[in-house]
PyMOL CGO cylinders between C-alpha atoms (Angstrom):
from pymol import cmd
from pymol.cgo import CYLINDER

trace = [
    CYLINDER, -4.71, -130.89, 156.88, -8.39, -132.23, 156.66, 0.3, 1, 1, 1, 1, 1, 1,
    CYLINDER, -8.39, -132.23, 156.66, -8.17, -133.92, 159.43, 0.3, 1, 1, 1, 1, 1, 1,
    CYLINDER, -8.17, -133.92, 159.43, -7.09, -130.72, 161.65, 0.3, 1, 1, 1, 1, 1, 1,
    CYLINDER, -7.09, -130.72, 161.65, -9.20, -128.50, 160.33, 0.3, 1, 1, 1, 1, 1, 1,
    CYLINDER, -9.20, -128.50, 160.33, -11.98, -130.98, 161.23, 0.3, 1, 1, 1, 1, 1, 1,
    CYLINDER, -11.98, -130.98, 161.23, -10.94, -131.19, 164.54, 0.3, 1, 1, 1, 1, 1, 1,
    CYLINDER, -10.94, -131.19, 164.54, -10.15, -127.62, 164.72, 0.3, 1, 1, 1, 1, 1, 1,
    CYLINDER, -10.15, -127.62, 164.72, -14.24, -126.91, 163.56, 0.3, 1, 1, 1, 1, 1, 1,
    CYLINDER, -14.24, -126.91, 163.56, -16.00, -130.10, 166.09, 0.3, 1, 1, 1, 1, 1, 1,
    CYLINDER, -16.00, -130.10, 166.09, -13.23, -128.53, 168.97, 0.3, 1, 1, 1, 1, 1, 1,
    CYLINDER, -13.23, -128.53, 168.97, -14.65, -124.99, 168.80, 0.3, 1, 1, 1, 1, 1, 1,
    CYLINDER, -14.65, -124.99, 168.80, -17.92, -126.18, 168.17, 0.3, 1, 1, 1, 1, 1, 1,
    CYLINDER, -17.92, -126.18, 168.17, -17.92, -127.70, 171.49, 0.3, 1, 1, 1, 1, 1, 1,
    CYLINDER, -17.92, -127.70, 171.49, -16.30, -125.42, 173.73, 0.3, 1, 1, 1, 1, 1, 1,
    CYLINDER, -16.30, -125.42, 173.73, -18.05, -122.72, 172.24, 0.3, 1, 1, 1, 1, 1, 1,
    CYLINDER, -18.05, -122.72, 172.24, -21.43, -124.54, 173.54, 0.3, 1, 1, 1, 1, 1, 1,
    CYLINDER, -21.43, -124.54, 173.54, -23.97, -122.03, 174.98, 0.3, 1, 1, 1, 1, 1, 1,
    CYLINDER, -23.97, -122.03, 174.98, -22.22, -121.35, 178.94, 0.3, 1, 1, 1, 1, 1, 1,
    CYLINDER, -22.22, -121.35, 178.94, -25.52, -121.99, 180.60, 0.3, 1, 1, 1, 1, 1, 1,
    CYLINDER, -25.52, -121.99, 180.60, -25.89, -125.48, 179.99, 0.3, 1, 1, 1, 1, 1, 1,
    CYLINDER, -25.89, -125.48, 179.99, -22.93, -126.52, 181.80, 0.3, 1, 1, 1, 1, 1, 1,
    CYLINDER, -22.93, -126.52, 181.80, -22.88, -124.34, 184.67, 0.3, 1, 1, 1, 1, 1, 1,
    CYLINDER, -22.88, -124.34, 184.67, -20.90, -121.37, 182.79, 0.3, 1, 1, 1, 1, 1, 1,
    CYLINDER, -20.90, -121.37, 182.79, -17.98, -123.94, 182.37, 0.3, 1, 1, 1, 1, 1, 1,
    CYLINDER, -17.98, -123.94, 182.37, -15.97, -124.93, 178.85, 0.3, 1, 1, 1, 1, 1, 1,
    CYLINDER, -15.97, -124.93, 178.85, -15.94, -128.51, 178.43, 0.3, 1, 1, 1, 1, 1, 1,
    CYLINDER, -15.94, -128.51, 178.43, -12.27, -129.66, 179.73, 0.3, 1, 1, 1, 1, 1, 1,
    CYLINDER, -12.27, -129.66, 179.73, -12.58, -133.01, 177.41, 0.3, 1, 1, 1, 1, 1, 1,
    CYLINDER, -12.58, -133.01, 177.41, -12.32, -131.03, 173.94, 0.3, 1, 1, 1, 1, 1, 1,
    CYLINDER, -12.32, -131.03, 173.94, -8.51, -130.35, 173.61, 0.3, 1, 1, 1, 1, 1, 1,
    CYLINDER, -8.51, -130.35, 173.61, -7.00, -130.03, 170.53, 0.3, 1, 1, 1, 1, 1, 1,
    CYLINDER, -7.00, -130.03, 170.53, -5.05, -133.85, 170.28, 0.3, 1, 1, 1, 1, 1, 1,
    CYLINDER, -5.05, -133.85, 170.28, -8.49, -135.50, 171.82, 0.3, 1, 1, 1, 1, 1, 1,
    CYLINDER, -8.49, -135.50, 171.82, -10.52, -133.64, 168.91, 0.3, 1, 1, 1, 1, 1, 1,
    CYLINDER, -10.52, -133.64, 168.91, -7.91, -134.62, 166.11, 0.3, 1, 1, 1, 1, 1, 1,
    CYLINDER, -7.91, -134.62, 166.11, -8.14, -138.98, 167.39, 0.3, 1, 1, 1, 1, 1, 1,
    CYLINDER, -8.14, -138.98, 167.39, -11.76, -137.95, 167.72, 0.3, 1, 1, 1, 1, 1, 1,
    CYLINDER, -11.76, -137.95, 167.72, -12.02, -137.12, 163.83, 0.3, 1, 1, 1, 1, 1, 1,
    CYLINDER, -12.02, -137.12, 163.83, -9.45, -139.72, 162.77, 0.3, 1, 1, 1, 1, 1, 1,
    CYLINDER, -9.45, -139.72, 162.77, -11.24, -142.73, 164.41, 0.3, 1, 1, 1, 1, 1, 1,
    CYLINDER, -11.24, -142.73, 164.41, -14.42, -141.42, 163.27, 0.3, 1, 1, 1, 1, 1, 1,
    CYLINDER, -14.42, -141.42, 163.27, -13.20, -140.69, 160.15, 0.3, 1, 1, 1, 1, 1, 1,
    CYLINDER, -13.20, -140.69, 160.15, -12.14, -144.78, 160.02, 0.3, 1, 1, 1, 1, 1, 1,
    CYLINDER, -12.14, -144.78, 160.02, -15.27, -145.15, 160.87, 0.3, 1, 1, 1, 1, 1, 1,
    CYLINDER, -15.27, -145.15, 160.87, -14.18, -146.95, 164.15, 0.3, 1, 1, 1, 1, 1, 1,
    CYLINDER, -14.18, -146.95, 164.15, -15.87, -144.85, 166.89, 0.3, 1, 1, 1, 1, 1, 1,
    CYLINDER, -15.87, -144.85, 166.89, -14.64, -143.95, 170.17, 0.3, 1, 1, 1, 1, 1, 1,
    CYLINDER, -14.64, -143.95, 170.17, -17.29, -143.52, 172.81, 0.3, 1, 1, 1, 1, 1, 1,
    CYLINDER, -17.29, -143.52, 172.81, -14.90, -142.10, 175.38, 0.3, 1, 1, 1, 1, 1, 1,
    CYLINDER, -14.90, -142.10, 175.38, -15.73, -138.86, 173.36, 0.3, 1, 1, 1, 1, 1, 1,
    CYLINDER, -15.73, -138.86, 173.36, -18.31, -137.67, 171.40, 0.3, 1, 1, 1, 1, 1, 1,
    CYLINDER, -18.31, -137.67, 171.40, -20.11, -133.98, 170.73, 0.3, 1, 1, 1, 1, 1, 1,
    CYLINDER, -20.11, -133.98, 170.73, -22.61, -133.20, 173.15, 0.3, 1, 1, 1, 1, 1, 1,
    CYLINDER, -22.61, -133.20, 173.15, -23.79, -129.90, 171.19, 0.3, 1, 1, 1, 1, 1, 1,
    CYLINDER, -23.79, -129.90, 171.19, -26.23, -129.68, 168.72, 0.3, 1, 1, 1, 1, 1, 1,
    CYLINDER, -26.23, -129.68, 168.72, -23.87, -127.74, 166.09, 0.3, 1, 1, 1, 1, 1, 1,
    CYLINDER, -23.87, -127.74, 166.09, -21.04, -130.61, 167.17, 0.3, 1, 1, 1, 1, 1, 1,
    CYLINDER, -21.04, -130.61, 167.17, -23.76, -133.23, 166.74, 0.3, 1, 1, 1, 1, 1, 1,
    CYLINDER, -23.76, -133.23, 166.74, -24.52, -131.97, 163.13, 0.3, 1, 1, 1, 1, 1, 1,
    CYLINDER, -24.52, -131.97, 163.13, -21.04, -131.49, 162.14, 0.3, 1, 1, 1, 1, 1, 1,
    CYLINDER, -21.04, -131.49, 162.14, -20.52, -135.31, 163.49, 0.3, 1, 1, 1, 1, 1, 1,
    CYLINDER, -20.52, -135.31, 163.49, -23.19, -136.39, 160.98, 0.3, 1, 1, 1, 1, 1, 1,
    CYLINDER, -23.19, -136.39, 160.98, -21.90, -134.80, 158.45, 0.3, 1, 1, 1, 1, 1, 1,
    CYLINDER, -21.90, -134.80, 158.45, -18.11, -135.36, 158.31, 0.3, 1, 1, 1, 1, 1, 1,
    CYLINDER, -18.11, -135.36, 158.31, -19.21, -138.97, 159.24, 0.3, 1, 1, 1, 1, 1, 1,
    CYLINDER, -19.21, -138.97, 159.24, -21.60, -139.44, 155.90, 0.3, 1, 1, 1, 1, 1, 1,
    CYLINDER, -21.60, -139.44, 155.90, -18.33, -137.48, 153.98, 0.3, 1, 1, 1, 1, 1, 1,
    CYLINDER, -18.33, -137.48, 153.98, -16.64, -140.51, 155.43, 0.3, 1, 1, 1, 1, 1, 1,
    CYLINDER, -16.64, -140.51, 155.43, -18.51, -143.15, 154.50, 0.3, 1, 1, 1, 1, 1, 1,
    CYLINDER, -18.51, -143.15, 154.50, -19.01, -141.60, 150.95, 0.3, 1, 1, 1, 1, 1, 1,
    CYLINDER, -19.01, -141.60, 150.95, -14.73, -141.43, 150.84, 0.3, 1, 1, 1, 1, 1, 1,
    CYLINDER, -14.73, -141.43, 150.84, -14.87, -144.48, 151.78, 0.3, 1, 1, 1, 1, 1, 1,
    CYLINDER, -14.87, -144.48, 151.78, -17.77, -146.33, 148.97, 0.3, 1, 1, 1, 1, 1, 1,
    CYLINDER, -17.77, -146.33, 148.97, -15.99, -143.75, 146.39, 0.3, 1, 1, 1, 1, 1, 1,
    CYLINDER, -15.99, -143.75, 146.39, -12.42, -144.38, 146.65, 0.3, 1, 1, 1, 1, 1, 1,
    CYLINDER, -12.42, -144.38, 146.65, -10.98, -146.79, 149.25, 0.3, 1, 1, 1, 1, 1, 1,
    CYLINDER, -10.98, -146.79, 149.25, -13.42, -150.01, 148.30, 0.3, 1, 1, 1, 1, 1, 1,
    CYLINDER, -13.42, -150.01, 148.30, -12.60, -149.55, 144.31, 0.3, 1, 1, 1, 1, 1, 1,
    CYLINDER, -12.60, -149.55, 144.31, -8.25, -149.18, 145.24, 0.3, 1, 1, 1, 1, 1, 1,
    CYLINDER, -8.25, -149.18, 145.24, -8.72, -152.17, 147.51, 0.3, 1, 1, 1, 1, 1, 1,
    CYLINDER, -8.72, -152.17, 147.51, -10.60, -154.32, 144.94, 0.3, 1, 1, 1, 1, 1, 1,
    CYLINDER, -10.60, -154.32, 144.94, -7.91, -152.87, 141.93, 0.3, 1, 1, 1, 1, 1, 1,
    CYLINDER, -7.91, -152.87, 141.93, -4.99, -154.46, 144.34, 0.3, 1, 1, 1, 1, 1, 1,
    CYLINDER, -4.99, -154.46, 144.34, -6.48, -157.66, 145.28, 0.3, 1, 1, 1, 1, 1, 1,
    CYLINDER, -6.48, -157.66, 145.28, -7.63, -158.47, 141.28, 0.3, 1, 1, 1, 1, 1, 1,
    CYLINDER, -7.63, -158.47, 141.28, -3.95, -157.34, 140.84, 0.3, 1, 1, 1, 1, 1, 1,
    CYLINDER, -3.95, -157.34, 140.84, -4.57, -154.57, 138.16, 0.3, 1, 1, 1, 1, 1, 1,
    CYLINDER, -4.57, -154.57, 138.16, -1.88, -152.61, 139.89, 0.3, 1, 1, 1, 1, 1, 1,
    CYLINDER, -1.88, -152.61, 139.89, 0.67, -155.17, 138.15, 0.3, 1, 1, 1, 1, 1, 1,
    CYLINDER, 0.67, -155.17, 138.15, 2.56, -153.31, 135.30, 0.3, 1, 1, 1, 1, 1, 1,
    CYLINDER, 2.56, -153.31, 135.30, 2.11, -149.78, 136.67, 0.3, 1, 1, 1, 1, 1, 1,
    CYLINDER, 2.11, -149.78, 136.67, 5.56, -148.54, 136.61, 0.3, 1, 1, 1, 1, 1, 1,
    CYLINDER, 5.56, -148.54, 136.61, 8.21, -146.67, 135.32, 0.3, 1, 1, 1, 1, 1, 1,
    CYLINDER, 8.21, -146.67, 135.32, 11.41, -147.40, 132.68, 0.3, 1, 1, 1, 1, 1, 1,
    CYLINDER, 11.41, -147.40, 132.68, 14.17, -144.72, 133.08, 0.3, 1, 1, 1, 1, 1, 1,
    CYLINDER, 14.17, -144.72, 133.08, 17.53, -146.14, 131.06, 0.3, 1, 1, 1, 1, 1, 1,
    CYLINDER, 17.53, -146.14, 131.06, 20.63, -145.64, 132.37, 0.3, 1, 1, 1, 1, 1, 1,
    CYLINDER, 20.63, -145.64, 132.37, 22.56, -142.38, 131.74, 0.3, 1, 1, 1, 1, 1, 1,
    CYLINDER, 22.56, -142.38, 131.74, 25.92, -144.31, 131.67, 0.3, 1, 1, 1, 1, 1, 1,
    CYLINDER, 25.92, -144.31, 131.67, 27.23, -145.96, 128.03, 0.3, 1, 1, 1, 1, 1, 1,
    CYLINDER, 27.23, -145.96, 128.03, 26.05, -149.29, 127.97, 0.3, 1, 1, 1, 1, 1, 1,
    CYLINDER, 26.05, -149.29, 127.97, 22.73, -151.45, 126.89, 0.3, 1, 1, 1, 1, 1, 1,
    CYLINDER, 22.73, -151.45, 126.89, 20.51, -150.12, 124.84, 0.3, 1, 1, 1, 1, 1, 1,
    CYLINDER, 20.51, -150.12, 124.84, 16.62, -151.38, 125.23, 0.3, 1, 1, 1, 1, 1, 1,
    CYLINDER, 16.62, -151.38, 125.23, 14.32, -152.82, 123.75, 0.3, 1, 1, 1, 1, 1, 1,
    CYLINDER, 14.32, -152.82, 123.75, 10.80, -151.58, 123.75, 0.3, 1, 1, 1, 1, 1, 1,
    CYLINDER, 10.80, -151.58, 123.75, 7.87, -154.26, 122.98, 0.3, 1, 1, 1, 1, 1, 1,
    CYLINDER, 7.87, -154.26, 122.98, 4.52, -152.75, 122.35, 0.3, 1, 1, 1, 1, 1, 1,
    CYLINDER, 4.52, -152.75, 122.35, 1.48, -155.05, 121.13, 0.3, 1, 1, 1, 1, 1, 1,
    CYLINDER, 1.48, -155.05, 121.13, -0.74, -157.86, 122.53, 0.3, 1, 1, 1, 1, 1, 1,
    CYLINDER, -0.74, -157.86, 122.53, 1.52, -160.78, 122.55, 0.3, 1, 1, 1, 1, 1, 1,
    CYLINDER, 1.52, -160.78, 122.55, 0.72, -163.83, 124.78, 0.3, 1, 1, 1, 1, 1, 1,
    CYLINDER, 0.72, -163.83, 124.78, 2.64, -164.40, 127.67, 0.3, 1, 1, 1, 1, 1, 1,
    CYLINDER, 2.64, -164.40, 127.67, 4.21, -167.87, 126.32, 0.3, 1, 1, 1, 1, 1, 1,
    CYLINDER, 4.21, -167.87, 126.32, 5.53, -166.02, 123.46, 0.3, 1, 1, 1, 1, 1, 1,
    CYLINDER, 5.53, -166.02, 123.46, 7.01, -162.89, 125.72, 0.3, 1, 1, 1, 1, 1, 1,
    CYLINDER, 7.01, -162.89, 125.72, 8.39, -165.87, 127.53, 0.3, 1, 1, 1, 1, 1, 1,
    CYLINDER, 8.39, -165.87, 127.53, 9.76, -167.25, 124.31, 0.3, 1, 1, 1, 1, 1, 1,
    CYLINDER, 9.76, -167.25, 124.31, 11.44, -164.03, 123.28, 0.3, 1, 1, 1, 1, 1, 1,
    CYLINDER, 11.44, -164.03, 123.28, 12.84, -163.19, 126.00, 0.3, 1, 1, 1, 1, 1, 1,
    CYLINDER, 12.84, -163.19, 126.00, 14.62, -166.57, 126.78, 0.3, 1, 1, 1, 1, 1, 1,
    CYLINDER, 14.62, -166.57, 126.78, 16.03, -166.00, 123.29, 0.3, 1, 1, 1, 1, 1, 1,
    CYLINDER, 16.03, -166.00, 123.29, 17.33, -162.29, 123.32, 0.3, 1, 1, 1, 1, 1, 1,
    CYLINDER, 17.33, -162.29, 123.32, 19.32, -163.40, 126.78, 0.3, 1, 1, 1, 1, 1, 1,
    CYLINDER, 19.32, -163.40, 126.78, 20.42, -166.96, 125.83, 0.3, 1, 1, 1, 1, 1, 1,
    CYLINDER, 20.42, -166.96, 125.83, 23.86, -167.25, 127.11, 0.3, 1, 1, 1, 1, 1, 1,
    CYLINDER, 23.86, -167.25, 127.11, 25.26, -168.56, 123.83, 0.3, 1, 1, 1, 1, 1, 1,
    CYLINDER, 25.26, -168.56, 123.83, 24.96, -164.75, 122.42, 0.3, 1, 1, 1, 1, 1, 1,
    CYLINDER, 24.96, -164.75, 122.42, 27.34, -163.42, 125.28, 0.3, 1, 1, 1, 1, 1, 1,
    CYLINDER, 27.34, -163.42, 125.28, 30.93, -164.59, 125.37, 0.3, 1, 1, 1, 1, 1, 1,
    CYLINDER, 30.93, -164.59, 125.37, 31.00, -163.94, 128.97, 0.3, 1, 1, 1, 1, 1, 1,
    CYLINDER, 31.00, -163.94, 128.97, 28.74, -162.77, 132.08, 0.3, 1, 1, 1, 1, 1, 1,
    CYLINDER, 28.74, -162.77, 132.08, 30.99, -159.81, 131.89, 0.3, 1, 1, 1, 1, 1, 1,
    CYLINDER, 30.99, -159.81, 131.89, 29.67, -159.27, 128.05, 0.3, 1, 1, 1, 1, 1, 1,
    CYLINDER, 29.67, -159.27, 128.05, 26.60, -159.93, 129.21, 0.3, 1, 1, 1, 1, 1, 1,
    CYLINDER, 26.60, -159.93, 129.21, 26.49, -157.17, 131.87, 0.3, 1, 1, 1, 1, 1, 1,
    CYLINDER, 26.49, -157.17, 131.87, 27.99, -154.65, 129.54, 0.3, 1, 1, 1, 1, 1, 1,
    CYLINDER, 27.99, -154.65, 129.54, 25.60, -155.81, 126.46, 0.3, 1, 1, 1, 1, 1, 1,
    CYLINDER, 25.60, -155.81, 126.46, 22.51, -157.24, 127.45, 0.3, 1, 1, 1, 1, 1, 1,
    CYLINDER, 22.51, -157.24, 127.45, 19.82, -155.01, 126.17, 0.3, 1, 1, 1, 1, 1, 1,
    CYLINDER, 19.82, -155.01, 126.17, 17.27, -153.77, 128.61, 0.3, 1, 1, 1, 1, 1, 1,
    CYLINDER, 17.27, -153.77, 128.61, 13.72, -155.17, 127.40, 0.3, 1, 1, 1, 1, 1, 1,
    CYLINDER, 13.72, -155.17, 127.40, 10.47, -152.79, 128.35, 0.3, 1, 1, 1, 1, 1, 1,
    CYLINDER, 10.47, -152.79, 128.35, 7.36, -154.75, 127.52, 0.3, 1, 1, 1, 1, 1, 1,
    CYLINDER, 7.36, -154.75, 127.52, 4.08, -152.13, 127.16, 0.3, 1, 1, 1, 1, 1, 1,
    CYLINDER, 4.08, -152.13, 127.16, 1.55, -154.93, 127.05, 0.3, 1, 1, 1, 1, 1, 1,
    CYLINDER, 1.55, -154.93, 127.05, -2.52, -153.47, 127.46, 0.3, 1, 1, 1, 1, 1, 1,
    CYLINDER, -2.52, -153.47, 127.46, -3.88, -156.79, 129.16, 0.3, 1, 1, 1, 1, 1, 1,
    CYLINDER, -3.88, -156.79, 129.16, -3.27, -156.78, 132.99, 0.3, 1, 1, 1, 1, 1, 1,
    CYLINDER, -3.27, -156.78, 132.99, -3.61, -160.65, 132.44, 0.3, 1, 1, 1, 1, 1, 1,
    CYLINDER, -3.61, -160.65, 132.44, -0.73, -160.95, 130.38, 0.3, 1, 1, 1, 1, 1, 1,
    CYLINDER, -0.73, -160.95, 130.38, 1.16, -158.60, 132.27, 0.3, 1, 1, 1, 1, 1, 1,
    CYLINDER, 1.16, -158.60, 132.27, 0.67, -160.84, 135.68, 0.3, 1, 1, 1, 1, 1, 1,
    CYLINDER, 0.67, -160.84, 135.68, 1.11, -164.37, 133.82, 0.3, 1, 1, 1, 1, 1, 1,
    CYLINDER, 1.11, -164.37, 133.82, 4.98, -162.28, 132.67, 0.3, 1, 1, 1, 1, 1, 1,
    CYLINDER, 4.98, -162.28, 132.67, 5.53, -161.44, 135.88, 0.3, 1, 1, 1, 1, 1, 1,
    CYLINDER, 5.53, -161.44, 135.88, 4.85, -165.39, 137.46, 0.3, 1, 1, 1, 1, 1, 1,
    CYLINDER, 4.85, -165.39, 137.46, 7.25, -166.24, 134.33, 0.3, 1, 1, 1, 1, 1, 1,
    CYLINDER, 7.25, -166.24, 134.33, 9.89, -163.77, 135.37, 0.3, 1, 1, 1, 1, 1, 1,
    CYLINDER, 9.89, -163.77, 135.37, 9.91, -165.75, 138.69, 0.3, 1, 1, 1, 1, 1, 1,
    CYLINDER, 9.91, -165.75, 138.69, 11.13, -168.81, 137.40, 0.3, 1, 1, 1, 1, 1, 1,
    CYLINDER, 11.13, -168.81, 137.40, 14.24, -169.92, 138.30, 0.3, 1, 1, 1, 1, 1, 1,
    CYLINDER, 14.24, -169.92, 138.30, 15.61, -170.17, 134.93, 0.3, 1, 1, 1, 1, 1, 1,
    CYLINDER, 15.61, -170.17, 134.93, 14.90, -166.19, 134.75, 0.3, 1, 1, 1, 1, 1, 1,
    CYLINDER, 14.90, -166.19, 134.75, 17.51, -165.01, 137.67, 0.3, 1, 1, 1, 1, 1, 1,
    CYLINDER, 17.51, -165.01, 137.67, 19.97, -164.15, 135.08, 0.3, 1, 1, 1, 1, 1, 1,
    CYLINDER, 19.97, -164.15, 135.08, 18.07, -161.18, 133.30, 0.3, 1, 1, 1, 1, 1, 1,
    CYLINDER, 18.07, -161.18, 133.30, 15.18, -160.41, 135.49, 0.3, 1, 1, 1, 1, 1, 1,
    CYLINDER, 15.18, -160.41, 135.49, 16.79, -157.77, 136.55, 0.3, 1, 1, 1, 1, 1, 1,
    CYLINDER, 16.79, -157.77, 136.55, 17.05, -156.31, 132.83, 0.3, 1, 1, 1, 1, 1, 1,
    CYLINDER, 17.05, -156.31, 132.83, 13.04, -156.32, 132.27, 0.3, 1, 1, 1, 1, 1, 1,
    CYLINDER, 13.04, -156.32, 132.27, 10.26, -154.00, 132.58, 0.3, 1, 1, 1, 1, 1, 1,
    CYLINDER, 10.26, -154.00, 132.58, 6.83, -154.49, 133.01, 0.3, 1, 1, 1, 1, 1, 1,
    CYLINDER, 6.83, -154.49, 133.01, 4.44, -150.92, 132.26, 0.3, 1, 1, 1, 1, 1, 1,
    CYLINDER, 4.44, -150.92, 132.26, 0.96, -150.92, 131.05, 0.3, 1, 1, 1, 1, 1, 1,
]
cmd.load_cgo(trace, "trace")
């Protein structure tokens, strides 16, 4: 919506460009879809020359949606970016249990280490506790682990992706 009303405002302010200065004619260039990749590659700050405002009131609008940009861009794109490379993002998630009769969960809540997460939940889905894989399907608890340290929570997650882990990764949960 931004984004058309942007082009919307540097599309009239163009065409509506005092008549004199062009010979009485409207500028042909400033169509609506050439206006809205106009304000989206500027808005990337990418730049087309191909088109750009020739009036004064486009030229000042151009400044201004451009510094908006660049301020979007310092305020919230470059902290996201840095949150998903330092993988903070790890452990955002949700738990909803099943609705059907079956496994209940398990809900861990503290600062435990990884190693002893790891420890835990190798014992709560050792196969000697389930007479069969159909037992363990039907009994298997579901285990949510609500840890506060985004290091932990990544160093679970590389555990998880052990091989030894296939049989109950599916049945864990990792929320911050």
């Amino acid at each position: 919506m931004f984004i058309f009303a942007s082009a919307a405002i540097v599309m009239t302010l163009e065409m509506l460009e005092e008549p004199g200065t062009r010979g009485g004619r409207l500028n042909p260039a400033w169509d609506l879809w050439p206006a809205i990749c106009y304000v989206f590659m500027s808005m990337l700050t990418v730049g087309n020359s191909s088109l750009v405002p020739e009036s004064v009131l486009g030229q000042l609008f151009a400044v201004a949606f451009l510094l908006w940009s660049i301020r979007h861009m310092i305020v919230w794109i470059i902290p996201l970016a840095k949150e998903l490379m330092a993988g903070k993002t790890v452990g955002l998630g949700v738990y909803r249990p099943p609705r059907r009769e079956g496994p209940k969960h398990l809900v861990i809540l503290g600062t435990a280490s990884a190693p002893m997460l790891w420890d835990f939940l190798r014992e709560t889905f050792h196969p000697n506790h389930f007479a069969s894989t159909q037992d363990f399907d039907k009994f298997a608890p579901h285990v949510v682990l609500m840890l506060p340290s985004q290091s932990t929570l990544a160093h679970v997650r590389t555990l998880l992706m052990r091989r030894e882990s296939l049989l109950f990764r599916s049945k864990v949960w990792l929320l911050q």
